[in-house]
C-alpha positions as CSV (number, residue, x, y, z in Angstrom):
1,X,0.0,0.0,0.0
2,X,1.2,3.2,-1.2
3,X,2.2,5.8,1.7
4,X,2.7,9.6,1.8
5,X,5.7,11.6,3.7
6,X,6.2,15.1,4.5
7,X,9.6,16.1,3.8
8,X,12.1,19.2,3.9
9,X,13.7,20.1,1.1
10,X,16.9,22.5,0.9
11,X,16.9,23.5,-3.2
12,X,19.9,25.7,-4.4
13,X,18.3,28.8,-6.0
14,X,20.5,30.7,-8.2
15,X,18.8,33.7,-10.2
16,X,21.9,33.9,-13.0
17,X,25.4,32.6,-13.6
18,X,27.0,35.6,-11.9
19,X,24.0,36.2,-9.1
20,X,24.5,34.8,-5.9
21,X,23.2,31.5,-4.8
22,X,21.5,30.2,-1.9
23,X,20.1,27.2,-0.6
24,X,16.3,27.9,0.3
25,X,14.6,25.6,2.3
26,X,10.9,24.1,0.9
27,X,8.3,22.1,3.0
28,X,5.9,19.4,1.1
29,X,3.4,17.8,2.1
30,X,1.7,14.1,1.5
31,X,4.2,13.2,-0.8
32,X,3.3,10.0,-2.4
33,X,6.2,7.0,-2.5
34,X,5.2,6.3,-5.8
35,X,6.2,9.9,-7.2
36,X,9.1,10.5,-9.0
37,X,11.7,12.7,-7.8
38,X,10.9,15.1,-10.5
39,X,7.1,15.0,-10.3
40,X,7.6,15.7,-6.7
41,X,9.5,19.6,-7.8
42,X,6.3,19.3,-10.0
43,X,4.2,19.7,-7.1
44,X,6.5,21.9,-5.4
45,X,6.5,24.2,-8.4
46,X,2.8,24.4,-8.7
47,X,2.1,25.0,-5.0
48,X,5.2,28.1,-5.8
49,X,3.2,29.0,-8.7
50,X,-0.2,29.1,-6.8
51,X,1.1,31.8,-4.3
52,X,3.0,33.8,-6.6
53,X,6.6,32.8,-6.1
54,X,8.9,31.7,-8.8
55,X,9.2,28.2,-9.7
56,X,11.7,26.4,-9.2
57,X,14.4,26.0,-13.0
58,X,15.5,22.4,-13.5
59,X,16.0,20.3,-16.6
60,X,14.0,17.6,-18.0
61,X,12.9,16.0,-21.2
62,X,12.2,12.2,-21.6
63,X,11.7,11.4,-18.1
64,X,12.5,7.7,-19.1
65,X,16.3,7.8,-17.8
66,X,17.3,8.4,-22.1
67,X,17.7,11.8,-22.6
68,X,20.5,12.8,-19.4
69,X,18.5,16.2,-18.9
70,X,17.4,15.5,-15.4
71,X,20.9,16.7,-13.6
72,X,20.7,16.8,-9.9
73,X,22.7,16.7,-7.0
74,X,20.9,14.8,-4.0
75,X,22.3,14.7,-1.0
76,X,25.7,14.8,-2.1
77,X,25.3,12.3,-5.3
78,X,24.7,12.8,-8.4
79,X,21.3,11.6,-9.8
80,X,20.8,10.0,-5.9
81,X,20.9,7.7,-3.5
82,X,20.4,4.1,-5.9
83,X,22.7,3.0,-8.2
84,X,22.4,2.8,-12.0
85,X,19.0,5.0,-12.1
86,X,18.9,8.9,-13.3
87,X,16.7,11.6,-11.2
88,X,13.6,11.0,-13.4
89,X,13.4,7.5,-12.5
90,X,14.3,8.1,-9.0
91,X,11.4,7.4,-6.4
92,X,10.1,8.9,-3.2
93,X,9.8,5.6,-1.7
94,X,14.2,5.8,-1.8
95,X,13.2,8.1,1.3
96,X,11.8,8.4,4.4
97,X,8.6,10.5,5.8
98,X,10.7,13.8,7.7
99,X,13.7,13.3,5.6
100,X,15.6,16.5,4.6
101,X,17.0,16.5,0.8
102,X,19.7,18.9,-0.4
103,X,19.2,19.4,-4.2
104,X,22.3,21.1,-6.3
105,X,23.3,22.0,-9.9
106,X,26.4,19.8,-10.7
107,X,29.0,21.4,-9.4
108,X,31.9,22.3,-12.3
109,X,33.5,25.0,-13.8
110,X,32.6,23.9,-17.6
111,X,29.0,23.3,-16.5
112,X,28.4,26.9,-15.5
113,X,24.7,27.3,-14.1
114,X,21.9,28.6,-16.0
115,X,19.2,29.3,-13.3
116,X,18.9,27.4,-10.1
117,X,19.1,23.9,-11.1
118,X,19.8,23.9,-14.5
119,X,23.1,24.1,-15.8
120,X,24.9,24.7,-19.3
121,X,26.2,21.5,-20.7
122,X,27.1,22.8,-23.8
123,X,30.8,21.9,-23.2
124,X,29.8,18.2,-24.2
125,X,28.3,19.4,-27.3
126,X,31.6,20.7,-28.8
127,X,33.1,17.6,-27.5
128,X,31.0,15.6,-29.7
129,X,31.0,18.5,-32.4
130,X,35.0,18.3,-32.6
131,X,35.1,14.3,-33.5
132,X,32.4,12.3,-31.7
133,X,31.1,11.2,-35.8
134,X,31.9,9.1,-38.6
135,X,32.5,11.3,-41.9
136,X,33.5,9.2,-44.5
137,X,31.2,8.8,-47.3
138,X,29.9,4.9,-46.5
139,X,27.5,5.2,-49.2
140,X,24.1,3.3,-48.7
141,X,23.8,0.9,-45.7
142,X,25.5,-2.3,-45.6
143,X,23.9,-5.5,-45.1
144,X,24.3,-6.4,-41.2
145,X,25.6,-9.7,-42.1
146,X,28.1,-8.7,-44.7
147,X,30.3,-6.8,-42.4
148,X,31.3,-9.0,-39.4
149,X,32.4,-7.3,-36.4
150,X,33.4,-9.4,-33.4
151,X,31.5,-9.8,-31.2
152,X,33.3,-9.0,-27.9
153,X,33.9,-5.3,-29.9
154,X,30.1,-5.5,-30.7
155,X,29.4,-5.7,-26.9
156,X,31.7,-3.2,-25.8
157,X,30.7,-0.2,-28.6
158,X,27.1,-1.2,-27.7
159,X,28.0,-0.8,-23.5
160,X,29.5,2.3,-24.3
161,X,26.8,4.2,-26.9
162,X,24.8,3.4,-24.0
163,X,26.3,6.8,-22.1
164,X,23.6,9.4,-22.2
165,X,25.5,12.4,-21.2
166,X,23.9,13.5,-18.7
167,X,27.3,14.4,-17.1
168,X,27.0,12.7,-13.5
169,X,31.0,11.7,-13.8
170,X,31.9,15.5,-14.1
171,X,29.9,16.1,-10.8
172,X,31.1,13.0,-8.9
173,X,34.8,13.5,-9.8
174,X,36.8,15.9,-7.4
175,X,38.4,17.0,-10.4
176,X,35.4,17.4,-12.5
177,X,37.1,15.2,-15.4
178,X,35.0,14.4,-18.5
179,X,37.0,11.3,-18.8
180,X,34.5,8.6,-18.7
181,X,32.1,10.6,-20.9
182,X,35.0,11.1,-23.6
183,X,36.6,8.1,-23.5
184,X,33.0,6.3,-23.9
185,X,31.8,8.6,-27.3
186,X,35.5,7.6,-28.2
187,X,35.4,3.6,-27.6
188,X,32.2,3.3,-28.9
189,X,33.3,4.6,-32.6
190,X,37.2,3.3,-32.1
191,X,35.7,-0.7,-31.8
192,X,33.5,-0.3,-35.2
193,X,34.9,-1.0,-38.6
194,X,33.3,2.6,-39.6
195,X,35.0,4.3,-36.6
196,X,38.7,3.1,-37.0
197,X,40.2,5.0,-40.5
198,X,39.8,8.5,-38.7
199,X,40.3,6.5,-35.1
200,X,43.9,9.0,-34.5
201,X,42.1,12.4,-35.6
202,X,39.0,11.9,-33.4
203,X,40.5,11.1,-30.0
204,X,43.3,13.7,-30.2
205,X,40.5,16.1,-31.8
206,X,38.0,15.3,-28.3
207,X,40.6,15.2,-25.3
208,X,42.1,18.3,-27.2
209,X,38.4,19.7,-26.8
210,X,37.5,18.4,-23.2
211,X,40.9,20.0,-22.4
212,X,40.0,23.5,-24.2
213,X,36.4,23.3,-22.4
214,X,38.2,23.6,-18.8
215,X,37.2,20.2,-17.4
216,X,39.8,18.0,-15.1
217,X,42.2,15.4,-15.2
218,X,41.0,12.0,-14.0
219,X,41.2,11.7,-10.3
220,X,41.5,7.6,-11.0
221,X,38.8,7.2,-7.7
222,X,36.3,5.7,-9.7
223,X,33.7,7.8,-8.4
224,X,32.3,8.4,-12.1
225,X,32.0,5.2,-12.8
226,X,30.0,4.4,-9.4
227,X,27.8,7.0,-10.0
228,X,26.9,6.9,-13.4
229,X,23.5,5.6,-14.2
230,X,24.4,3.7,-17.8
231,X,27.2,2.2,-15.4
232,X,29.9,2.7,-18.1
233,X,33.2,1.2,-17.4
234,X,36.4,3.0,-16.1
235,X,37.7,0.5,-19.3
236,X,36.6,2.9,-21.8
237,X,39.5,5.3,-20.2
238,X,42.5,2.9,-20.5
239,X,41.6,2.5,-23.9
240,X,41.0,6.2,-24.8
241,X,44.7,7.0,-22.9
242,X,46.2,4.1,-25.0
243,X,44.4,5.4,-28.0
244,X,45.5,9.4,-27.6
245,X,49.6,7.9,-26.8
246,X,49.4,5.9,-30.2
247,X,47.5,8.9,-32.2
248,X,50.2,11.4,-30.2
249,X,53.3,9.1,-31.3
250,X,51.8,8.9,-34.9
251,X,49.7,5.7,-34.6
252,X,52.9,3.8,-33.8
């Protein structure tokens, strides 16, 4: 049986990039288990809304855990409390009735924030805009079967497309590195037959990029990994830094 909780929330509210910020605290009231983290602000909002206040800015699109809009920091973790899941498909019934929450932006220099929750993630956009594609003319598509790709690389580039951006490894990392974000837009062209010919250009092209965009070096604590909810593995970094030395040594 479904049970509702009354809970304080402690929501960063930020008016501008160069405004001061604040954490404000927010009572609400009979909050059903079943809600979603983000239908919860919904109700929050509207009850803001209703008295005249400003709502409260945060991202969202999908709300299926695809899109990577729904960036925020809860209690100290990015996305959360569980493992594996994003804010959208985070529940109430992860907490319990009195609970304070402290909800952030993520916290990084080359995710500058927007308004309250909301944050610019352009950075990742240029990432992807300086070599995260395939440009050779491939002409029409290629019979699946007619192109064998092993399947241990099939696996792999298929566990690493699965990365959605969202950018909970810059916000867990105490160096807000990009690493596991890069490294998994790099692997998951570098294992395909279509990705290798321009394998050298692209990963020198995107660590050049993250680099430019002011993110981090990788802190090695494994902190991205552990809180990112596609789960991609800290793999897809050894194999970007082996992929950048042979590209920097002239594919040698």
């Amino acid at each position: 049986m479904s049970g509702n909780m009354n809970l304080t929330l402690k929501v960063w509210r930020q008016q501008s990039l160069n405004a001061p910020g604040k954490l404000v605290d927010y009572k609400v009231k009979d909050i059903s288990e079943d809600m979603s983290f983000l239908e919860m602000f919904d109700v929050l909002n509207e009850e803001l809304i209703t008295k005249g206040d400003e709502p409260i800015a945060f991202d969202h699109d999908c709300r299926e855990g695809i899109c990577g809009s729904c960036s925020m920091h809860i209690n100290g973790r990015p996305h959360g409390p569980l493992k594996g899941v994003t804010t959208c498909q985070l529940h109430m019934r992860s907490f319990k009735d009195g609970d304070t929450i402290v909800v952030e932006p993520w916290r990084a220099n080359a995710f500058p924030v927007i308004k309250d929750l909301s944050v610019d993630r352009s950075a990742f956009d240029r990432i992807i805009g300086s070599g995260g594609y395939i440009s050779v003319n491939t002409g029409n598509a290629q019979d699946a079967n007619s192109l064998p790709i092993p399947k241990d690389d099939a696996d792999e580039a298929f566990m690493s497309a699965a990365c959605i951006g969202c950018g909970a490894c810059v916000a867990a990392c105490v160096n807000s590195s990009a690493m596991l974000f890069v490294s998994a837009k790099v692997s998951q062209l570098s294992l395909l037959p279509q990705g290798k010919p321009e394998t050298d250009q692209r990963v020198l092209a995107m660590v050049n990029q993250m680099d430019t965009e002011g993110f981090g070096a990788c802190s090695n604590t494994g902190a991205c990994t552990a809180e990112c909810p596609k789960e991609i593995s800290q793999g897809n970094i050894a194999r970007m830094n082996r992929l950048y030395l042979a590209a920097s040594l002239g594919g040698k």
